[in-house]
C-alpha positions as CSV (number, residue, x, y, z in Angstrom):
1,X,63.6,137.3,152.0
2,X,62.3,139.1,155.2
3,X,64.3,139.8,158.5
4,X,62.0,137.9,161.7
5,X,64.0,140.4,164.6
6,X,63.9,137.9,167.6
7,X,61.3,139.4,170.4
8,X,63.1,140.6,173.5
9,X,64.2,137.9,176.0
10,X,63.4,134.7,173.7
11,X,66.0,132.2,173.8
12,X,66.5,130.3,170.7
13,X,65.3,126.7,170.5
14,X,69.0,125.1,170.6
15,X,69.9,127.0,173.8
16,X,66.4,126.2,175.7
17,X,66.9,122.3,174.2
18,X,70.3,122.3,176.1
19,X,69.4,124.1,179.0
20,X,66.4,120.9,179.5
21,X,69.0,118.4,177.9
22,X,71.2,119.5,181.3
23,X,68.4,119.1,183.4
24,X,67.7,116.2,182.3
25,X,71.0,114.7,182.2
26,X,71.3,116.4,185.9
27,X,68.4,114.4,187.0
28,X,68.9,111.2,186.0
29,X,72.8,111.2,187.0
30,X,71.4,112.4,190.1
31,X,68.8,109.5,190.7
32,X,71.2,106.6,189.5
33,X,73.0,107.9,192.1
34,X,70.7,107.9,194.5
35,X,69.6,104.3,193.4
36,X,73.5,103.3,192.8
37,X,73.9,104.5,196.9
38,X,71.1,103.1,198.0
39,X,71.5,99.3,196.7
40,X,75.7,99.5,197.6
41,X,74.2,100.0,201.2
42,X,71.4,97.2,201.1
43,X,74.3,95.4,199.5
44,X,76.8,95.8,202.2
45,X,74.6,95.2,204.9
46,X,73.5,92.0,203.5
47,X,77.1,91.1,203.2
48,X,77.7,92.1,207.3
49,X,74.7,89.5,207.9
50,X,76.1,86.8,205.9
51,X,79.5,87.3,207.3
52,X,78.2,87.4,210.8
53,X,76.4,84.6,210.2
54,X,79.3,83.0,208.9
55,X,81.9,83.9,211.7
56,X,79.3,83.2,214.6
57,X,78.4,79.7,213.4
58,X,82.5,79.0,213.3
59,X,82.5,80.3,216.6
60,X,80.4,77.9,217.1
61,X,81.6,74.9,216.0
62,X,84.8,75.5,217.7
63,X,85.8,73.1,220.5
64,X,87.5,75.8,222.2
65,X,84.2,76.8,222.9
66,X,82.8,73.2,224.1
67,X,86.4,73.0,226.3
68,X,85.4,76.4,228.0
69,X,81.9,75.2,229.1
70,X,83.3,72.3,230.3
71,X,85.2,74.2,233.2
72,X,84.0,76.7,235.9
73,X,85.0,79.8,234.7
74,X,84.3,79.8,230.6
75,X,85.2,83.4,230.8
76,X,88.8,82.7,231.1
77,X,88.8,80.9,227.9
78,X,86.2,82.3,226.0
79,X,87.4,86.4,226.2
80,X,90.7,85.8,224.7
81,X,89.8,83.1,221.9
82,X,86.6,85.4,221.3
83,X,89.0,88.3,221.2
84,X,91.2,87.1,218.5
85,X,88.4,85.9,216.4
86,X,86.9,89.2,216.2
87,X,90.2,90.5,215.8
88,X,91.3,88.2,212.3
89,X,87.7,88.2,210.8
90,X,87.1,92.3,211.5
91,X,84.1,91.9,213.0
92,X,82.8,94.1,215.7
93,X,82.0,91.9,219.0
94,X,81.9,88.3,219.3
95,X,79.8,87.0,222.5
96,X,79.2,83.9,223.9
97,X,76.2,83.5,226.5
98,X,75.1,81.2,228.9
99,X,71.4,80.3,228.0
100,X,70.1,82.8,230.7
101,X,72.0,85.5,228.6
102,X,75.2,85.7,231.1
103,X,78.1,87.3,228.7
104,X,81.8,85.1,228.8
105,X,83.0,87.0,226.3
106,X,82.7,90.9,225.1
107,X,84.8,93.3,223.9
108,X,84.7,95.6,226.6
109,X,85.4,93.7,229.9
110,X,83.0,95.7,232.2
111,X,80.1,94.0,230.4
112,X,81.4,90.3,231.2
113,X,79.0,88.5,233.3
114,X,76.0,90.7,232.8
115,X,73.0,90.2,230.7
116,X,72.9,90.3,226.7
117,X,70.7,92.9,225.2
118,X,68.9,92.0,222.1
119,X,66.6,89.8,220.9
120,X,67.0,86.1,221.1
121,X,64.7,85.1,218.7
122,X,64.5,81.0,218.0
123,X,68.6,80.7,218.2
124,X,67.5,79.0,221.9
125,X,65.9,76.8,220.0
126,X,68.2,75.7,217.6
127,X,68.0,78.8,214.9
128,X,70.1,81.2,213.1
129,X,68.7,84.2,214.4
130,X,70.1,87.8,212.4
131,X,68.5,91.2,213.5
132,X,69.8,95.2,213.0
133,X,69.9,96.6,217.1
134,X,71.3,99.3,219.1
135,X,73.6,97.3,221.5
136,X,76.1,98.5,223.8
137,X,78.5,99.3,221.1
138,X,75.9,101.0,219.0
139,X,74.0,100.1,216.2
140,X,74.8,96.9,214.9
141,X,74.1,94.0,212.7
142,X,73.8,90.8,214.9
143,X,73.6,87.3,213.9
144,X,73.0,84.8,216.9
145,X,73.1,81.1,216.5
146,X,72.8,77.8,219.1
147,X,75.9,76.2,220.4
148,X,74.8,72.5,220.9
149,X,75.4,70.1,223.5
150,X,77.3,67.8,221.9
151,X,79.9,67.8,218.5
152,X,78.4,68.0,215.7
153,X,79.6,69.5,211.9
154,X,76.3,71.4,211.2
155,X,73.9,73.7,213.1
156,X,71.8,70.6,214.5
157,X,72.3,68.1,216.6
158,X,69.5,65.9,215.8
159,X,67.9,66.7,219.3
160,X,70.9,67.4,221.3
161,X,70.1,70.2,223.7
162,X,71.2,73.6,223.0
163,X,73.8,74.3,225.8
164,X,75.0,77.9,224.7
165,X,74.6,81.2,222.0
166,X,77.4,82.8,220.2
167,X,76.5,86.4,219.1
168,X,78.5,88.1,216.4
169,X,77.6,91.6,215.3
170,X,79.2,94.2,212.7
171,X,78.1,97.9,213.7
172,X,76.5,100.5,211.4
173,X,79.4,102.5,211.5
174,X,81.7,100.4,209.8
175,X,79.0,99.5,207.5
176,X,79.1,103.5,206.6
177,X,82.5,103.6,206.6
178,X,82.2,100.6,203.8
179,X,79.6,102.7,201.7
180,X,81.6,106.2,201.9
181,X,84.2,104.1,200.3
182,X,82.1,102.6,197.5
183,X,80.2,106.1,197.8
184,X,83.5,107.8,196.7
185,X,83.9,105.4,193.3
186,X,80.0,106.1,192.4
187,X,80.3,109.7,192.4
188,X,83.0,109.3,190.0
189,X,81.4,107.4,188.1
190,X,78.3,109.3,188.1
191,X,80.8,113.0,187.4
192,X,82.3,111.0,184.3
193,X,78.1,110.2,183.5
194,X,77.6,113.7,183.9
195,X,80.3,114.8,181.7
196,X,79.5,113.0,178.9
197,X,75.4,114.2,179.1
198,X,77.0,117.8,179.2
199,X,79.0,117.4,176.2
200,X,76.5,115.1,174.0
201,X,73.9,117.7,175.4
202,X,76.3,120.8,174.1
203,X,76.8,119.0,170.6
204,X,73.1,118.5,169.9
205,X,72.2,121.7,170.7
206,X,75.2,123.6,168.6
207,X,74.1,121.3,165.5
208,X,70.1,121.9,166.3
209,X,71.9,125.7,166.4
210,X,73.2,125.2,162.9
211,X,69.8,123.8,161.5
212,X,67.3,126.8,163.1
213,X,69.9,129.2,162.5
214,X,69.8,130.5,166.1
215,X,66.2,131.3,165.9
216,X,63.4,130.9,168.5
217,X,60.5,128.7,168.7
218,X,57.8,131.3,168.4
219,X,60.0,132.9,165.5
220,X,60.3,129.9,164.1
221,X,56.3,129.7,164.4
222,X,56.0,133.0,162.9
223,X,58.2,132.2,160.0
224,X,56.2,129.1,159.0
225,X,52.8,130.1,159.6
226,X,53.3,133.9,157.7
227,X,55.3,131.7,154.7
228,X,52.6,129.3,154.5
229,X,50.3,131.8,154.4
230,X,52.3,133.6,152.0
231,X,53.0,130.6,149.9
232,X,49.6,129.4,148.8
233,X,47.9,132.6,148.8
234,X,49.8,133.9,145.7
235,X,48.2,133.5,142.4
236,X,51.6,132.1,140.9
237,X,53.3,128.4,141.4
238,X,56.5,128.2,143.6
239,X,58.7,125.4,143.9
240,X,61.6,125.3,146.2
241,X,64.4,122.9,144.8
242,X,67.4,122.3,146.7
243,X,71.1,121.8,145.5
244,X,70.0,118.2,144.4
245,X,67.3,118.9,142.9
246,X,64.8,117.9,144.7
247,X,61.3,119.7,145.9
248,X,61.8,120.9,149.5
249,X,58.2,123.1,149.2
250,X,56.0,123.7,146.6
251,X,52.3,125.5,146.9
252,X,49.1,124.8,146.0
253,X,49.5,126.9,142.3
254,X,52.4,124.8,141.6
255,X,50.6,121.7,142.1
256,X,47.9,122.6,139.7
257,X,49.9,124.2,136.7
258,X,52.5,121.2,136.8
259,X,49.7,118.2,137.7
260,X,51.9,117.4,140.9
261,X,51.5,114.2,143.0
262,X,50.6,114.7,146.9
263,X,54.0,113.5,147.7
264,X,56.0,115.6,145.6
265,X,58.1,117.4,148.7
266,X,61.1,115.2,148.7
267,X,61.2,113.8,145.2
268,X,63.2,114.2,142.6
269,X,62.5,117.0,139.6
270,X,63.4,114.0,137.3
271,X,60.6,111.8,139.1
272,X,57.8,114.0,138.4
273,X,57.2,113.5,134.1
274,X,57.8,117.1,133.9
275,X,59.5,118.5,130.7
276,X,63.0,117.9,130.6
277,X,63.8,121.4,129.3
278,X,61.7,123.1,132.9
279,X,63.9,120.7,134.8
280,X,66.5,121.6,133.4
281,X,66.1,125.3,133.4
282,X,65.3,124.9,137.6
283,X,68.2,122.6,138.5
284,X,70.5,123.9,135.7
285,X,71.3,127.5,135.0
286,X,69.0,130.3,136.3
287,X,66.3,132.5,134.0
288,X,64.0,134.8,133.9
289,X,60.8,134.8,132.1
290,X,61.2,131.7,129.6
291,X,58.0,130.2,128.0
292,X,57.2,126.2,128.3
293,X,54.4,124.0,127.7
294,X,53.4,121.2,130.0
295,X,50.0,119.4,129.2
296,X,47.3,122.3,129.2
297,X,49.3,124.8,130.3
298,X,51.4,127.3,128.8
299,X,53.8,128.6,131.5
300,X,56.1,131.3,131.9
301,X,59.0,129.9,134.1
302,X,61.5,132.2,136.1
303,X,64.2,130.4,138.3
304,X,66.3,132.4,140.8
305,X,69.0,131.2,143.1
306,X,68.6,131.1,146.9
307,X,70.8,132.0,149.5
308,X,71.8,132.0,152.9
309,X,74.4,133.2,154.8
310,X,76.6,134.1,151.2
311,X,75.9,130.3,150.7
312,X,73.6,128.9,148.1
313,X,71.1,126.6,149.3
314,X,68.6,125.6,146.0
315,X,66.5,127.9,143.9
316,X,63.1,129.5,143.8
317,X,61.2,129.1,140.7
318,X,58.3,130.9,140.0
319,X,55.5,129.9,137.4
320,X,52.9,132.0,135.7
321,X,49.8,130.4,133.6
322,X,49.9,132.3,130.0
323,X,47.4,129.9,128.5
324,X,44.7,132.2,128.0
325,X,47.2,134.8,127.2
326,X,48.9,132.8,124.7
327,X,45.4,131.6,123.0
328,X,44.5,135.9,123.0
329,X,47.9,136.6,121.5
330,X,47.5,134.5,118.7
331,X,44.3,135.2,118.2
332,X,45.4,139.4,118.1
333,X,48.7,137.9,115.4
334,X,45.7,136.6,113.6
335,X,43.6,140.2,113.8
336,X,47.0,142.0,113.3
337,X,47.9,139.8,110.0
338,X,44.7,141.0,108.5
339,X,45.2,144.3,109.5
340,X,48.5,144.6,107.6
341,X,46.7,142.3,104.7
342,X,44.3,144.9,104.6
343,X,46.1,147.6,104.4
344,X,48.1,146.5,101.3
345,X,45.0,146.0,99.7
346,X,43.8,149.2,100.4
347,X,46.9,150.2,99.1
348,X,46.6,148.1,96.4
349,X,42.8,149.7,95.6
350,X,43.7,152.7,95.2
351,X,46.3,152.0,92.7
352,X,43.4,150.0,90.8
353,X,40.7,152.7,91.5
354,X,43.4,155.4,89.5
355,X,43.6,152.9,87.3
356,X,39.8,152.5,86.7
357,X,40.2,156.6,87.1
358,X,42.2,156.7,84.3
359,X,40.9,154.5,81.7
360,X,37.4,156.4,82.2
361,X,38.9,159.6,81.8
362,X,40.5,158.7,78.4
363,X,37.2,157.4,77.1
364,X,38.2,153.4,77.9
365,X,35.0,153.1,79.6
366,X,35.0,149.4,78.6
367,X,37.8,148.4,79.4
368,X,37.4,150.4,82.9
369,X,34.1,147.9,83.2
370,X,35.8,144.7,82.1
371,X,39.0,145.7,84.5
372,X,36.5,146.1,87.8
373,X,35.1,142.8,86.9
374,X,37.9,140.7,86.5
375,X,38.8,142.4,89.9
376,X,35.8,142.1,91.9
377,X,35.5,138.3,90.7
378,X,39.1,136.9,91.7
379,X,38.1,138.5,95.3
380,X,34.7,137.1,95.3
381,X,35.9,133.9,94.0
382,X,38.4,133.8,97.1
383,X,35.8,134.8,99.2
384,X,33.1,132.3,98.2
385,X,35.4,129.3,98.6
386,X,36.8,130.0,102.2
387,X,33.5,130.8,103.4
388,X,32.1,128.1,101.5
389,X,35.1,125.2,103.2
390,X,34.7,126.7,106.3
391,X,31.2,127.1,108.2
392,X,32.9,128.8,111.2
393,X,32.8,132.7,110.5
394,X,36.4,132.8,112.9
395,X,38.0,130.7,111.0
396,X,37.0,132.0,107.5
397,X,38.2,135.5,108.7
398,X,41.4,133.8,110.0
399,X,41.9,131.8,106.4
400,X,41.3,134.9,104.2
401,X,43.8,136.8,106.5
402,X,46.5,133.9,105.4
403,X,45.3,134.0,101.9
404,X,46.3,138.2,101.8
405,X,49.4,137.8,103.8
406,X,50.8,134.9,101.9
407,X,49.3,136.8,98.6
408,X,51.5,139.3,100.0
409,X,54.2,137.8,100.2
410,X,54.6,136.2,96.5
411,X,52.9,132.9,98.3
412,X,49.9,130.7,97.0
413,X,47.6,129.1,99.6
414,X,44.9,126.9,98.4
415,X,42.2,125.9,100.7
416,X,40.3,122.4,100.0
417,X,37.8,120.4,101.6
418,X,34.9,121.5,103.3
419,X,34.3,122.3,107.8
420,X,30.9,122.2,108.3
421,X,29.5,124.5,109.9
422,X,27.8,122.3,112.6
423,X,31.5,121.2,114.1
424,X,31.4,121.0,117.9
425,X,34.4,120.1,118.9
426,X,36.3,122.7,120.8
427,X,36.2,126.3,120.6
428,X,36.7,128.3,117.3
429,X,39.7,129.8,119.4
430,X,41.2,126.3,119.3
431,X,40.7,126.1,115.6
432,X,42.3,129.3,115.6
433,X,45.5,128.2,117.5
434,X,46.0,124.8,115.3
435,X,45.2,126.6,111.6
436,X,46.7,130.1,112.7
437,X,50.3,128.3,113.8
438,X,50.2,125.8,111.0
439,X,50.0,128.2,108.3
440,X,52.4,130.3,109.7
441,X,55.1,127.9,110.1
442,X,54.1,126.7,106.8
443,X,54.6,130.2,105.0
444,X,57.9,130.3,106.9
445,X,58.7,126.9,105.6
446,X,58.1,128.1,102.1
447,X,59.4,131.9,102.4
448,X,62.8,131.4,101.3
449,X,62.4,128.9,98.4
450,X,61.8,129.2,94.5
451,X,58.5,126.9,94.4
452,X,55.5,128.8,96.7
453,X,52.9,126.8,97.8
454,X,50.6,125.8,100.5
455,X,47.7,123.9,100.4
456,X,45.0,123.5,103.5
457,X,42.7,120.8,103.5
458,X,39.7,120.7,105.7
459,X,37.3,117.3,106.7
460,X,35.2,116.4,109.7
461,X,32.0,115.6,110.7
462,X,29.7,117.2,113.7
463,X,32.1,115.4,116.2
464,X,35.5,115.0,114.0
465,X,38.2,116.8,112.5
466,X,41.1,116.2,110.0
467,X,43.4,119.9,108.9
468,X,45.9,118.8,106.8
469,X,48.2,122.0,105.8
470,X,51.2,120.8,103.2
471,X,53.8,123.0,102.0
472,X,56.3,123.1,99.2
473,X,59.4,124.1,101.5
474,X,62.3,121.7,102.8
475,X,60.3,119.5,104.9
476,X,61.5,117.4,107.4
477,X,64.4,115.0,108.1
478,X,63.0,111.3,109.8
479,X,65.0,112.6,112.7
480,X,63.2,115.9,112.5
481,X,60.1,114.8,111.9
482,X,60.6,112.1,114.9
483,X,61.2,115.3,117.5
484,X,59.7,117.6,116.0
485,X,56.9,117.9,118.4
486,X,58.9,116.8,120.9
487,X,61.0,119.8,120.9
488,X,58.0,122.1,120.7
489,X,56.5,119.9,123.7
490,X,59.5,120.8,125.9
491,X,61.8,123.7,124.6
492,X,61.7,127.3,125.0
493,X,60.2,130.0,122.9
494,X,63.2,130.4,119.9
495,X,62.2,133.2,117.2
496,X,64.6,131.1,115.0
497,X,62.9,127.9,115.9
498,X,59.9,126.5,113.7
499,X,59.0,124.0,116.1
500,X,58.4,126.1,118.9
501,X,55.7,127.0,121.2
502,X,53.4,127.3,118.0
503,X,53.5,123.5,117.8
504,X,53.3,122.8,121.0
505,X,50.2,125.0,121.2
506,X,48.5,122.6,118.1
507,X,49.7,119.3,120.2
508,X,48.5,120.7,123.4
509,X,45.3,121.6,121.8
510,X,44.9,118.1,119.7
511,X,45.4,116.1,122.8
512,X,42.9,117.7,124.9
513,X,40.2,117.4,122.4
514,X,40.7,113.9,122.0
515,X,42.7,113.8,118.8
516,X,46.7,113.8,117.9
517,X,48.9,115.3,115.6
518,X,51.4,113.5,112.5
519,X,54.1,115.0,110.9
520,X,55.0,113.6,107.3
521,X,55.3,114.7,103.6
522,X,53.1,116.5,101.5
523,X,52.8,115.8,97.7
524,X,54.1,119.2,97.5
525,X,57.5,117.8,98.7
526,X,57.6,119.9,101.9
527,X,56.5,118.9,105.4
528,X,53.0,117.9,106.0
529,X,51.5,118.7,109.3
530,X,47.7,116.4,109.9
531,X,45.7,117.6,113.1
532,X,43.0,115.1,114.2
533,X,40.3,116.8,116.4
534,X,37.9,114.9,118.1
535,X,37.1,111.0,117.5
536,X,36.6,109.7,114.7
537,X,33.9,106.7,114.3
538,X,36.6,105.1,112.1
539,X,40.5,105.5,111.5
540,X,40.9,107.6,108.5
541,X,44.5,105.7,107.5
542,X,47.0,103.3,109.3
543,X,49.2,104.6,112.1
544,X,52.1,104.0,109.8
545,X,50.8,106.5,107.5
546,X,51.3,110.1,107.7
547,X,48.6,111.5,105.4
548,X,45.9,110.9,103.0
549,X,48.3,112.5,100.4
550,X,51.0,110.2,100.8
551,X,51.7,106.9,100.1
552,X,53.3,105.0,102.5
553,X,56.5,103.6,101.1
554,X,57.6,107.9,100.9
555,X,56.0,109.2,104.0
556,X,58.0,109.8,107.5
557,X,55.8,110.7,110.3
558,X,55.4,111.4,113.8
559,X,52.6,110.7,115.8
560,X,51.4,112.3,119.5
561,X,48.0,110.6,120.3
562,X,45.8,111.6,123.4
């Protein structure tokens, strides 16, 4: 995996999201503060006006005050009992006023008998009047209210005269006082705030640290856009798996070998109908270079563990299309079987030619004649009737290259039936592919055992199909026979295994040209392998049976149908 170096002076994305987390935090904590400060203060001041009100209207009432008007000198009453009011309730100045505004009462005795300053506003005529003014003592918050001419237990007096005003007022410095008090808890409250933002800010960034690995934003942009780039330009599929198997990225190769669903990233390898031997091999144990087939594709699968930091965090697997490859190999096994078929023939001529040689020189020129012909005529003979069964010049070369090597090898291959030459379904490389790797498995079946013999039985039409190749060998258990093509579907290429990749190759092919394959019994008493190609305008037999040279109640089969 490539090194990104980080370019010189870029922070990494966790540190710049906690350096803006702090601001942010900072900012907020900083304006409920503000807004925390700002309604304590609108809420103490309209506590001082209530309270004001309050104390001036018991003033008021009070027939202390009634008892002082009564006399000639209301100041000598008024100051104290003023004074002691102010005193118990904490206010700031208590005055009661004549009507013209003549003090008799005030905390500082030089102002008694002059003038109040301030606005009346409709307390002469019978109203609660509150107002914020700079007074003698400063700036205060006043409440003024009527004192009425006779007693009466609320503010009016049902037309009795207002005789007299009681002003009560709290200054703003007390009121500050008040807020640096409340002030003091707030900031404390907004510090423990603050705390909490640093340390939830701190833990977010340390675990976004963990998940970008300390990296910053424009490496980060780097990484993904040169990776993507990477990723889907390469001619091969990737899939990234993580440990629980599931696709974490996959490119656009991937998607078309393995038929992938647009919402394959986060889904289960299990999910995604792929082979259970691939997903095994790329959750399970790593490999290099093992073969599988998946619907029309033969892949070559390679699956590597990935790691990071010493730790290992999925696996890569890499996949490789050998379809074409496969179909070419085969096709050169077939060329090269003919070769070597050929070449024991040869071999075998020139023993017969010093043979012929031989029985000339000696003066056997008969018998050198009759020799020749019997020769010449059990070759032609072979000759005429592949050619003859099989229209397709491919698949006749590919027939009498079987015929040699199982010749060869002590083995008799008949041919029966008749492909006409007209067959259009497929290629004659797919013909190639079913016969080639159903004879072969069928001259391994038969290699090893006392009683030789393979038979291959050709039928169709323009637009249908039916190879039936039957052997003398083992055959096939039910079990066997019922996973046969199962295992060749999913497991990996086995030199041991006759149900590998070469049956695979013959279901992959059979599916995708519209037919199936069945697996049964042949009357020879080995396995029986029938390959439909194409559609067929009516069913040759009953899915329960196996193959036209079986009967039912003794035939096993198993059946993979497009």
């Amino acid at each position: 995996m490539p090194v990104l170096t980080r370019p010189r002076h870029e922070q990494s994305v966790a540190r710049q999201v906690l350096v803006l987390q702090l601001i942010v935090v900072l900012v907020l904590v900083v304006t409920a503060l503000g807004l925390a400060t700002y309604d304590a203060r609108n809420d103490i001041r309209a506590s001082a006006r209530g309270e004001a009100v309050s104390v001036a209207r018991a003033v008021a009432r009070s027939p202390v005050v009634r008892e002082a008007m009564a006399t000639s000198e209301p100041t000598a009453l008024l100051q104290p009992y003023a004074e002691a009011v102010r005193v118990d309730t904490g206010v700031d100045f208590i005055v009661v006023m004549d009507r013209d505004r003549t003090r008799w009462s005030h905390p500082s005795p030089e102002q008694l008998g002059k003038a109040f300053i301030g606005n009346l506003g409709g307390a002469p005529d019978g109203d609660v009047f509150t107002e914020e003014y700079v007074g003698t003592l400063g700036p205060s918050i006043r409440a003024i209210v009527p004192v009425f001419g006779q007693s009466s237990a609320s503010d009016t007096s049902n037309g009795a005269p207002v005789v007299a005003l009681v002003a009560v007022g709290i200054t703003l410095t007390q009121l500050d006082d008040l807020l640096v008090d409340e002030f003091a808890d707030i900031v404390v409250a907004a510090l423990a705030v603050l705390i909490v933002g640093i340390v939830g800010a701190w833990l977010i960034a340390q675990r976004l640290r963990r998940q970008t690995h300390g990296m910053g934003e424009r490496e980060i942009t780097r990484m993904y856009e040169y990776y993507s780039a990477v990723l889907h330009a390469v001619r091969e599929g990737l899939l990234l798996i993580d440990l629980d198997g599931r696709v974490q990225l996959v490119n656009d190769e991937a998607r078309r070998l393995l038929n992938l669903p647009g919402d394959v990233v986060g889904r289960s390898l299990d999910d995604l109908g792929l082979p259970p031997a691939l997903v095994e091999a790329a959750s399970g144990e790593r490999g290099a270079d093992e073969v599988y087939v998946t619907g029309d594709h033969v892949l070559v699968a390679s699956s590597s563990a990935a790691f990071w930091d010493g730790k290992e965090v999925g696996a890569v697997v890499t996949l490789r299309d050998h379809t074409e490859l496969q179909a070419v190999t085969g096709e050169l096994d077939v060329v090269r079987g003919l070769t070597e078929s050929l070449r024991a023939q040869t071999h075998e001529a020139a023993n017969r030619l010093h043979t012929v040689v031989s029985l000339i020189e000696i003066g056997r020129t008969e018998e050198a004649i009759d020799f020749v012909t019997d020769e010449l005529k059990v070759a032609q003979m072979l000759t005429d009737r592949v050619v003859g069964a099989v229209g397709n010049p491919v698949v006749a070369a590919l027939l009498l290259g079987k015929s040699a090597e199982a010749a060869e090898r002590g083995i008799s291959l008949t041919v029966t039936g008749e492909l006409p030459a007209s067959f259009a379904v497929g290629s004659p490389r797919d013909l190639v592919t079913v016969l080639g790797n159903l004879v072969d498995n069928a001259i391994d079946a038969v290699a090893g055992t006392a009683d030789r013999r393979i038979v291959v039985h050709l039928e169709g039409s323009p637009g249908h199909a039916r190879l039936v190749v039957g052997d003398s060998g083992p055959g096939l258990t039910p079990e066997e026979a019922a996973h046969a093509l199962e295992r060749g579907w999913t497991s990996k290429v086995d030199a041991g295994d006759a149900h590998g990749v070469g049956l695979a190759l013959v279901s992959q092919v059979a599916r995708r040209l519209g037919g199936g394959v069945r697996i049964g019994r042949s009357e020879l008493g080995g396995a029986e392998m029938v390959v439909v190609l194409g559609r067929a305008p009516e069913p040759a037999s009953t899915p329960a049976s196996t193959s036209t040279s079986t009967s039912p109640s003794t035939s096993t089969s198993a059946e993979v149908q497009a």
